[in-house]
C-alpha positions as CSV (number, residue, x, y, z in Angstrom):
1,X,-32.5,-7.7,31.8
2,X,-31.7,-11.1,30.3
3,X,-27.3,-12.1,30.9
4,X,-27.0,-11.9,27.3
5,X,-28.3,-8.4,26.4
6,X,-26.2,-7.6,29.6
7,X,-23.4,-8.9,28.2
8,X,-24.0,-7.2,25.2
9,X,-24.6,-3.8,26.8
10,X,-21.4,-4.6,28.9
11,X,-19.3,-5.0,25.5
12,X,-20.5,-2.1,23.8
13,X,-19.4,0.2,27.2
14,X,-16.1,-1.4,27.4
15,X,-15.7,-0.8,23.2
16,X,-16.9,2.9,23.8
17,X,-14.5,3.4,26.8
18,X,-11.5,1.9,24.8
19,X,-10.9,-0.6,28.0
20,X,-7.4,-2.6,27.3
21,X,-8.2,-5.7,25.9
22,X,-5.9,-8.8,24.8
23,X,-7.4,-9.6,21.5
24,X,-5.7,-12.9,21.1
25,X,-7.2,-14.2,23.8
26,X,-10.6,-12.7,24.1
27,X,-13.8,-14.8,23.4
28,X,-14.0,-14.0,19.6
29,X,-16.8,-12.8,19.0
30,X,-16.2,-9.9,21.6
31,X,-12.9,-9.0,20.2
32,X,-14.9,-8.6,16.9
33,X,-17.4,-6.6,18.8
34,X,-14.7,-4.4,21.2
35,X,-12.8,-3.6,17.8
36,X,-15.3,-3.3,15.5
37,X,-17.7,-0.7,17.1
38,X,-15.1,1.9,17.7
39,X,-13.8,1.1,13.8
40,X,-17.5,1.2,12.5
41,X,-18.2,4.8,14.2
42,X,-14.8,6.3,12.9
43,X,-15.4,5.6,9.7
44,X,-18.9,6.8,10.1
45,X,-16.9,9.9,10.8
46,X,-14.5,9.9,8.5
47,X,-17.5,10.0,5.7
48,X,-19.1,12.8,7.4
49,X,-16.3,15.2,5.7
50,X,-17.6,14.8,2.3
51,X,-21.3,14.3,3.2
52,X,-21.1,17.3,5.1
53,X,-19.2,19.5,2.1
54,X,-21.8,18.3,-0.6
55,X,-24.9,18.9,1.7
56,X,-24.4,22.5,1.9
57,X,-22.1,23.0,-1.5
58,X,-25.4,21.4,-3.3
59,X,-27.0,24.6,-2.5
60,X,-24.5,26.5,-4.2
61,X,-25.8,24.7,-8.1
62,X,-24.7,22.5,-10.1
63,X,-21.0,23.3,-10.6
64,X,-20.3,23.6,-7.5
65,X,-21.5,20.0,-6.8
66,X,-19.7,18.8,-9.5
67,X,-16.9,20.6,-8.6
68,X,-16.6,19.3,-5.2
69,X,-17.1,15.5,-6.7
70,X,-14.3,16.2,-9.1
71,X,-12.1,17.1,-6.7
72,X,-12.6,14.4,-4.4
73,X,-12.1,11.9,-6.8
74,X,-8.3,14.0,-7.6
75,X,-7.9,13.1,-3.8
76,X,-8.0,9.4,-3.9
77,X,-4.8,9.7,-5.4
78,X,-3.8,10.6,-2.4
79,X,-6.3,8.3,0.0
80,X,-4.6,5.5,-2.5
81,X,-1.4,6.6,-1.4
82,X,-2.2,7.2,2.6
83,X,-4.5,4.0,3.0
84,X,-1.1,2.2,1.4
85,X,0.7,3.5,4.1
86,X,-2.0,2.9,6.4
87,X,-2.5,-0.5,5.8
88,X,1.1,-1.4,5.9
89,X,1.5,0.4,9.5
90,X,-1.4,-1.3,10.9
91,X,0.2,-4.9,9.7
92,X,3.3,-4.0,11.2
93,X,1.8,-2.6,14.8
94,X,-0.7,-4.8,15.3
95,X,2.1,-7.7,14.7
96,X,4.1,-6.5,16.9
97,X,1.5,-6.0,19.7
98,X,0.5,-9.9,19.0
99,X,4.2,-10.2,19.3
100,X,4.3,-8.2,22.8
101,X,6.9,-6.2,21.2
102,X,5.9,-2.7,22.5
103,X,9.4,-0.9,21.3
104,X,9.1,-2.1,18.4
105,X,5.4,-1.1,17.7
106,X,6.8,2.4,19.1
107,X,9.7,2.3,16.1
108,X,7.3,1.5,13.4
109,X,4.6,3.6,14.6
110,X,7.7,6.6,14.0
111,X,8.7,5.2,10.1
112,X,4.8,5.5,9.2
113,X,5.1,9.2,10.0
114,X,8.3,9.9,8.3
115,X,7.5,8.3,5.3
116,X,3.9,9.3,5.3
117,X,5.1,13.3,5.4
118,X,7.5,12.7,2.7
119,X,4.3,11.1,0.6
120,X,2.3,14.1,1.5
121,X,4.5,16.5,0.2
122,X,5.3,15.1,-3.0
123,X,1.4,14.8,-4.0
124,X,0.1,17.8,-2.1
125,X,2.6,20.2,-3.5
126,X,1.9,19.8,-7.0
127,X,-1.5,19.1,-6.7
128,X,-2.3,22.3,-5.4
129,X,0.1,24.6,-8.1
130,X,-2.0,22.8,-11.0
131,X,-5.5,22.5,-9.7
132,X,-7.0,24.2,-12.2
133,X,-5.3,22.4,-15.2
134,X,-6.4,19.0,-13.3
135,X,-9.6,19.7,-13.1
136,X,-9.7,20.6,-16.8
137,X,-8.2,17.0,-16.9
138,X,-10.9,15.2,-15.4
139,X,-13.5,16.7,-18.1
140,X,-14.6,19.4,-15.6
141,X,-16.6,22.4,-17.7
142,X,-15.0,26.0,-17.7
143,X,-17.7,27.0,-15.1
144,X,-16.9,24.3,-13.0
145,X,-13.6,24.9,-13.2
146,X,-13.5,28.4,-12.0
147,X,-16.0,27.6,-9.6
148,X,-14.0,24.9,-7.8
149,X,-10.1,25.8,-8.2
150,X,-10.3,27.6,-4.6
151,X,-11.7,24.5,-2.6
152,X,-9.6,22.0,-5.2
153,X,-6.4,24.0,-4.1
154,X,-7.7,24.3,-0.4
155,X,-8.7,20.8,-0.3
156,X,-5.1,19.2,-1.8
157,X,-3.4,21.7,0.2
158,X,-4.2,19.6,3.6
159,X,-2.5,16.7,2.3
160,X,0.2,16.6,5.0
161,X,-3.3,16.7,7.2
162,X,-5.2,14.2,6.0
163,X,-2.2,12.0,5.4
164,X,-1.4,12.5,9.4
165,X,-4.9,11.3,10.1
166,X,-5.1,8.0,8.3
167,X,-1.5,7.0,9.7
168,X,-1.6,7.6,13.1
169,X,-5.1,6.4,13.2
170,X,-4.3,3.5,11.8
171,X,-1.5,3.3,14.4
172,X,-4.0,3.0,17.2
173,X,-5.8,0.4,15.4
174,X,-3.0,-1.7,15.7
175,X,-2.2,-1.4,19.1
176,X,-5.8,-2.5,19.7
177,X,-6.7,1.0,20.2
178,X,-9.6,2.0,18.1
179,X,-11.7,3.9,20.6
180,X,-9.0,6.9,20.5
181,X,-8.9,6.6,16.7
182,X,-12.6,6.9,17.2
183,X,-12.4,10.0,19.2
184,X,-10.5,11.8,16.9
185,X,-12.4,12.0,14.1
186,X,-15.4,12.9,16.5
187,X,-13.8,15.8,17.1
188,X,-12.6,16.8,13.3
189,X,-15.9,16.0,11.8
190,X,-18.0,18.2,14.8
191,X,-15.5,21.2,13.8
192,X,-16.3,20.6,10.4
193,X,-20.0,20.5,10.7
194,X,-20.1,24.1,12.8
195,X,-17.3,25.3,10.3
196,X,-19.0,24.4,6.9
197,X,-22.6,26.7,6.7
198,X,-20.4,29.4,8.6
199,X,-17.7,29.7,6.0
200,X,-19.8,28.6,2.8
201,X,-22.6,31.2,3.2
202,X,-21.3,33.5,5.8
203,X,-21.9,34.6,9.6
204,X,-21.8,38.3,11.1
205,X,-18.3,39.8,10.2
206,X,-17.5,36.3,8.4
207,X,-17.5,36.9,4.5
208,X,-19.4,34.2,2.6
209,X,-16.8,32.1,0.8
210,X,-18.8,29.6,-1.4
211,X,-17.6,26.6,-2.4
212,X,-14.0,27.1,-1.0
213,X,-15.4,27.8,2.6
214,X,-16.4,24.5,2.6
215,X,-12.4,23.3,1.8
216,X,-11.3,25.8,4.1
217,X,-13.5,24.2,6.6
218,X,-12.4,21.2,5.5
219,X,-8.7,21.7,6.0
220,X,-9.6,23.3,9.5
221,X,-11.1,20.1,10.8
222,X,-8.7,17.9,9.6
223,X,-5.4,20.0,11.3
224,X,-7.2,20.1,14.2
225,X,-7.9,15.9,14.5
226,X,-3.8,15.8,14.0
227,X,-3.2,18.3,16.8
228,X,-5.2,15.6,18.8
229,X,-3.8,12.8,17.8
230,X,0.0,14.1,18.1
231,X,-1.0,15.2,21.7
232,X,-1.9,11.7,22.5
233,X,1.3,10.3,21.3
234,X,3.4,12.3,22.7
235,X,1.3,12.5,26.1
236,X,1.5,8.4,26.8
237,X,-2.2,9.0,26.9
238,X,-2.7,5.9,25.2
239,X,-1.6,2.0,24.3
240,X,1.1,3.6,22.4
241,X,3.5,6.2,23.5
242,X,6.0,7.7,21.3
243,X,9.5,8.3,23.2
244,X,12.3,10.4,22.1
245,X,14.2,7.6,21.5
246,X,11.7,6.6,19.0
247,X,12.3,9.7,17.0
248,X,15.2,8.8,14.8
249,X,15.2,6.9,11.0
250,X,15.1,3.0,11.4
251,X,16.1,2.0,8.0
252,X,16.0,-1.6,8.6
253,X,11.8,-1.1,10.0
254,X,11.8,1.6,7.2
255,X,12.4,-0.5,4.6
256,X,10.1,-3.3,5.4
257,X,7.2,-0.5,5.6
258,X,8.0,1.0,2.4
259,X,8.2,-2.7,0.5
260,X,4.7,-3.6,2.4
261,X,3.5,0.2,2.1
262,X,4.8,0.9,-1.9
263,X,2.4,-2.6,-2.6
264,X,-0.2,-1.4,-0.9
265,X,0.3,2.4,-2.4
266,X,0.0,0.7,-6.2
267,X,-2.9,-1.4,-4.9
268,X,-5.7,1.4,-3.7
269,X,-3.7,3.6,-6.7
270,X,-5.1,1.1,-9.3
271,X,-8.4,0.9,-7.6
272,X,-8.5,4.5,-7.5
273,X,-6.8,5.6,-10.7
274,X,-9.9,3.0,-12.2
275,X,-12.3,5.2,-10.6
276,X,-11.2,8.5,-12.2
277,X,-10.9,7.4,-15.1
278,X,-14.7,6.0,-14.6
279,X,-15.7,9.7,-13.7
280,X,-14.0,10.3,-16.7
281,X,-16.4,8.0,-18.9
282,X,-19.5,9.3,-16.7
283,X,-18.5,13.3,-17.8
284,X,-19.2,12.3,-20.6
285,X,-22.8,12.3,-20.7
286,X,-22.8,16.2,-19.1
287,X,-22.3,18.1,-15.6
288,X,-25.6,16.2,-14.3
289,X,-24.8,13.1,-14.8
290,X,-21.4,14.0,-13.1
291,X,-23.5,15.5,-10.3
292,X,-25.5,12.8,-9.6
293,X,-22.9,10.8,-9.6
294,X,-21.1,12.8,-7.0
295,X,-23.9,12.7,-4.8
296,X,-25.1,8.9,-5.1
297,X,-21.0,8.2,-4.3
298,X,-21.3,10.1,-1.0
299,X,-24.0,7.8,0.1
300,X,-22.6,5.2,-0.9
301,X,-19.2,5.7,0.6
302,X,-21.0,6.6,4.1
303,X,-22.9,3.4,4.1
304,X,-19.6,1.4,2.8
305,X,-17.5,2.9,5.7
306,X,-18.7,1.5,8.7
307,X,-18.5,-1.8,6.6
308,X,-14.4,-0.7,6.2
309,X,-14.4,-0.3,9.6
310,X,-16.0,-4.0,10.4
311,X,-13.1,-4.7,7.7
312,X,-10.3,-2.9,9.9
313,X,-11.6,-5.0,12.6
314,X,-10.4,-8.6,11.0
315,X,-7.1,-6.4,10.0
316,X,-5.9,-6.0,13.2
317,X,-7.1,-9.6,14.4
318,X,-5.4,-11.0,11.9
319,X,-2.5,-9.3,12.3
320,X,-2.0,-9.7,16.3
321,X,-3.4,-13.5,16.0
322,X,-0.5,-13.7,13.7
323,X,2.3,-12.3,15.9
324,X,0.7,-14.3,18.6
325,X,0.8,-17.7,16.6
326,X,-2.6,-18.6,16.5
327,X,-3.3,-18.6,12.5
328,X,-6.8,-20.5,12.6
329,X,-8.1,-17.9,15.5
330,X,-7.2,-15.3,12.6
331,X,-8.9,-17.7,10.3
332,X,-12.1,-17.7,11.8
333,X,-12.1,-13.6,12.4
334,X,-12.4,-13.3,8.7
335,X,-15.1,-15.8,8.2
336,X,-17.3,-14.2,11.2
337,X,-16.4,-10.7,10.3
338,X,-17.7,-11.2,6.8
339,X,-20.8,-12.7,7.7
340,X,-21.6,-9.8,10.3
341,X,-20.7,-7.8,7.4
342,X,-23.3,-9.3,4.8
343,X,-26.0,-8.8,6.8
344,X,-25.2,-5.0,7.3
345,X,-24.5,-4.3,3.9
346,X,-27.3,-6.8,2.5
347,X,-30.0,-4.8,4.6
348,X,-28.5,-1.0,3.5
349,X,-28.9,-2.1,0.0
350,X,-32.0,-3.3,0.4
351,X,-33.0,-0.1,1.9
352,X,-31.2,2.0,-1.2
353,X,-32.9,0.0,-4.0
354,X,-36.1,0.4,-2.6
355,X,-36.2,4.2,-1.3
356,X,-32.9,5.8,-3.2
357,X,-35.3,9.1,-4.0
358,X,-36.1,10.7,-0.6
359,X,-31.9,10.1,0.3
360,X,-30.9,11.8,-3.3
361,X,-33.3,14.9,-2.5
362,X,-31.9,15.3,0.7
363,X,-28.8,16.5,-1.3
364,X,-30.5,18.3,-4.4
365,X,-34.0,19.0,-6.1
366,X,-32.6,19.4,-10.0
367,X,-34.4,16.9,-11.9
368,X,-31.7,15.8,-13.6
369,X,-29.5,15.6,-11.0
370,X,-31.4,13.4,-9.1
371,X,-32.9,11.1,-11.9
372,X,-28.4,9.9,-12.4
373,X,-28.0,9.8,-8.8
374,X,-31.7,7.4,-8.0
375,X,-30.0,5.4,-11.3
376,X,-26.6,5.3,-9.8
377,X,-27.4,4.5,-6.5
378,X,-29.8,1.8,-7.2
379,X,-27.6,0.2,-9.4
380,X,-24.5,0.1,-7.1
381,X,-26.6,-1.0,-4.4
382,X,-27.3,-4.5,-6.4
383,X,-23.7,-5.1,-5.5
384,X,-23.6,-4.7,-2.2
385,X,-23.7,-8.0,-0.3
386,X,-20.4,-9.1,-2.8
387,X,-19.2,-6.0,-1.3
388,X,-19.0,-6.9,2.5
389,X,-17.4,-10.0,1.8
390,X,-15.0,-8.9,-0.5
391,X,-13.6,-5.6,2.0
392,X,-13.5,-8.5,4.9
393,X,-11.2,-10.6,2.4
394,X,-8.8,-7.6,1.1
395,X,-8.4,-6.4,4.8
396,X,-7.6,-9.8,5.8
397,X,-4.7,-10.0,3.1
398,X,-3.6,-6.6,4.2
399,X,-3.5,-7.4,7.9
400,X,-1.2,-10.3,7.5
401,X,1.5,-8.2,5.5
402,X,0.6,-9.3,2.4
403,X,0.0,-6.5,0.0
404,X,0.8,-8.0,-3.1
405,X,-2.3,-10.3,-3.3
406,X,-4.6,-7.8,-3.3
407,X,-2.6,-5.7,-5.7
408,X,-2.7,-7.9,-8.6
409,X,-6.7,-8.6,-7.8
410,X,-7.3,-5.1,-7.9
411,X,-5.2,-5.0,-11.6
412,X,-7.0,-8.0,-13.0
413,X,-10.5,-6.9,-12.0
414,X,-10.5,-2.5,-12.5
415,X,-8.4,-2.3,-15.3
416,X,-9.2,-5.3,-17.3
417,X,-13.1,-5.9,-16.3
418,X,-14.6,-2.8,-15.0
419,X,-13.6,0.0,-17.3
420,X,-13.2,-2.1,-20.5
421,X,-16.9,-2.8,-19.5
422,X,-17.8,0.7,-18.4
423,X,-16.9,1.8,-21.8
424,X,-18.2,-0.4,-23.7
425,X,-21.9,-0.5,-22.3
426,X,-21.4,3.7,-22.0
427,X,-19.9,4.4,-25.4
428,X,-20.0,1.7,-27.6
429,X,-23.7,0.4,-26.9
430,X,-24.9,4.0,-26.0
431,X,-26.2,3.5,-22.8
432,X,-24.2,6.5,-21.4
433,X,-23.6,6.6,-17.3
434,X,-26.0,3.7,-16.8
435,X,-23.7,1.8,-18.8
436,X,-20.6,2.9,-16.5
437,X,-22.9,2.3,-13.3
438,X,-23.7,-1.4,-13.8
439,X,-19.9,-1.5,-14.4
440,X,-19.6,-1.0,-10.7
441,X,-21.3,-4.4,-9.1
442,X,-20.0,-6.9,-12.1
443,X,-16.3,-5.9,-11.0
444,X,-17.0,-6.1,-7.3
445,X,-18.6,-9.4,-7.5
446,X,-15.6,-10.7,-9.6
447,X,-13.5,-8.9,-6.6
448,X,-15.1,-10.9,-4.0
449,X,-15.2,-14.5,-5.4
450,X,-11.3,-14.1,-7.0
451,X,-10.2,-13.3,-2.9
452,X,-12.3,-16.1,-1.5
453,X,-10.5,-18.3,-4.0
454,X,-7.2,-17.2,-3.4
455,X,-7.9,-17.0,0.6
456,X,-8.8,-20.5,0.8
457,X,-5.6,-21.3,0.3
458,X,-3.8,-19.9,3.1
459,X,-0.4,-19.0,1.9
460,X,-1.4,-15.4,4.1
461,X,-0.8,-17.2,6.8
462,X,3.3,-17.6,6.5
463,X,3.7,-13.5,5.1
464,X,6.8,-12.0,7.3
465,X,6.7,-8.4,7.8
């Protein structure tokens, strides 16, 4: 075997096994490699909950589809809210590691919690007393409504859960630690898988639940990750160990994460509240449009997420090349991250504008239905090289600390491009969800070029946190 496919094979092994690794030191290329493999396979994962839920919900009709796709989009008010968070803890553990401050990874590791608990509550709670009244809100049909309340109120109701899973996830990312991360949602997404069928359609003495089976199976998979997780905290089990002297309120550490964390909140919140009110535009044109819209968004997300999980990759190498003072070695992880990223994303959307039928029927057979979700997917997929380079870039901001940047990008480019367009090619022009579709790749390319500009500049480099 020739060294360098040796080497290769030798770095995958090592990124499988989780080996320690000083990532400011480490050839760069394999610290890309040793993070980024772990981080592409969890969010591989971490896609599999909804894929998995609409594969066998699709079965179930139409309003059940659109039920479930309703819902999820209701739930990246909370994603917005825990990949805030998220992002903020990873910046502050993974400078800390670069810093060889272990305590003090420890202590902020501890804020993210608390403060991610107290988020959980305050959106779960009411989210799950008014489910059916927020469904009507999103332009959801009576029979989609009554169809979906059970697995909307199921599905909010594992907020403390799924809040739990991004944070302390994203707390091994930033200890360097993403095969454990990796593990983790292995393990939640096999449960779910075996749970879904069993609960959706029934098995022996197990009653057939529909649509909510698949939340409940949902909010099973997800508790049982966070069990995990907590047991490797608490065990010492990995880079990280959580102490009881850890266990107290920090308010100095806690008020750095919630500045960092309530910027980050607002900026996935504005790219997220954007996107409902996109799926609010797209309702328009009827229940199949929002079902093929559901199910071209699934793909999409699971091909985007090991591209997030390339991005999660420069994150924590910027961040720990920051704590260790090496700011051009955190340069250059962007710039090689992003490339590595192109290609990925350049050959998936290849693939998705030249074959999108075959992956839509996997999902459904409805004509209609899969005539929005070829459309969707097709046109989304124009997008996608602007895509990988513009995740590597918001990351990259995000891993130094600074939060703000991205927030005001996000602003400029959802709320005054992408749905001023969307409604004006839907509505006003008449070309209905095709119209909000191509809204989709103009803002991201927008995205992409307005962070190179502003990265180029380097002011990241000097963000305390």
């Amino acid at each position: 075997m020739p060294e360098s496919r040796t080497r290769w094979w030798h770095d995958v092994r090592a990124a499988l096994a989780g080996k320690e690794q000083d990532y400011t030191q480490a050839p760069l290329n394999r610290a890309i490699v040793l993070l980024a493999i772990p981080m592409v396979l969890e969010m591989c994962m971490e896609s599999l909950f909804g894929i998995v839920d609409i594969f066998f919900v699709a079965r179930l009709g139409t309003e059940a589809t659109a039920a479930v796709g309703v819902t999820e989009t209701l739930m990246t008010v909370l994603y917005a809210v825990a990949m805030g968070i998220a992002l903020a803890t990873t910046a502050m553990v993974a400078r800390r590691t670069g810093e060889k401050d272990a305590d003090g990874a420890s202590r902020a590791a501890v804020q993210a919690i608390i403060l991610g608990i107290a988020a959980a509550v305050a959106v779960g709670v009411p989210a799950v007393w008014r489910a059916p009244e927020l469904l009507e809100l999103m332009g959801a049909d009576p029979a989609v409504v009554e169809r979906g309340s059970a697995y909307t109120r199921l599905v909010t109701g594992s907020s403390i859960s799924v809040m739990l899973l991004f944070l302390i996830n994203a707390i091994f990312r930033g200890v360097g630690d993403a095969a454990i991360a990796m593990r983790v949602l292995w393990y939640a997404n096999g449960l779910n898988l075996v749970l879904d069928p069993i609960l959706i359609f029934g098995l022996g003495p197990i009653p057939a639940m529909g649509v909510a089976g698949a939340g409940l199976a949902t909010l099973i998979g997800r508790s049982a990750g966070v069990a995990m997780q907590l047991s490797i905290l608490f065990g010492g089990k990995g880079r990280i160990a959580l102490k009881p002297r850890h266990w107290r309120v920090d308010w100095p550490v806690l008020r750095r994460l919630s500045r960092v964390s309530s910027t980050g909140m607002l900026q996935f919140l504005i790219a997220h509240a954007s996107w409902i009110a996109l799926v609010r535009i797209i309702a328009g044109s009827g229940a199949a449009a929002l079902a093929g819209y559901a199910i071209a968004i699934r793909i999409v997300i699971f091909s985007l997420l090991p591209a997030w999980g390339l991005s999660n990759a420069a994150a924590t190498l910027v961040g720990q090349n920051l704590g260790a003072r090496r700011p051009d070695r955190a340069e250059s992880s962007v710039w090689r991250t992003g490339v590595f990223n192109m290609v990925f994303l350049g050959l998936v959307g290849l693939a998705f504008i030249v074959i999108p039928e075959p992956l839509v029927r996997v999902f459904t057979g409805e004509a209609d239905v899969v005539l929005h979700a070829v459309n969707c997917l097709r046109i989304v997929s124009y997008g996608y090289v602007f895509y990988a380079l513009g995740m590597v870039l918001v990351q990259a901001f995000n891993g130094a600390g600074d939060t703000t940047t991205p927030t005001l990008i996000n602003l400029g480019i959802y709320w005054a491009l992408q749905l001023p367009l969307a409604w004006l090619l839907a509505i006003q022009f008449g070309w209905g969800a095709t119209g909000a579709f191509w809204a989709i790749p103009v803002a991201e390319g927008a995205l992409t070029l307005t962070g190179w500009w502003i990265f180029r500049k380097g002011k990241w480099k000097v963000q305390k946190i």
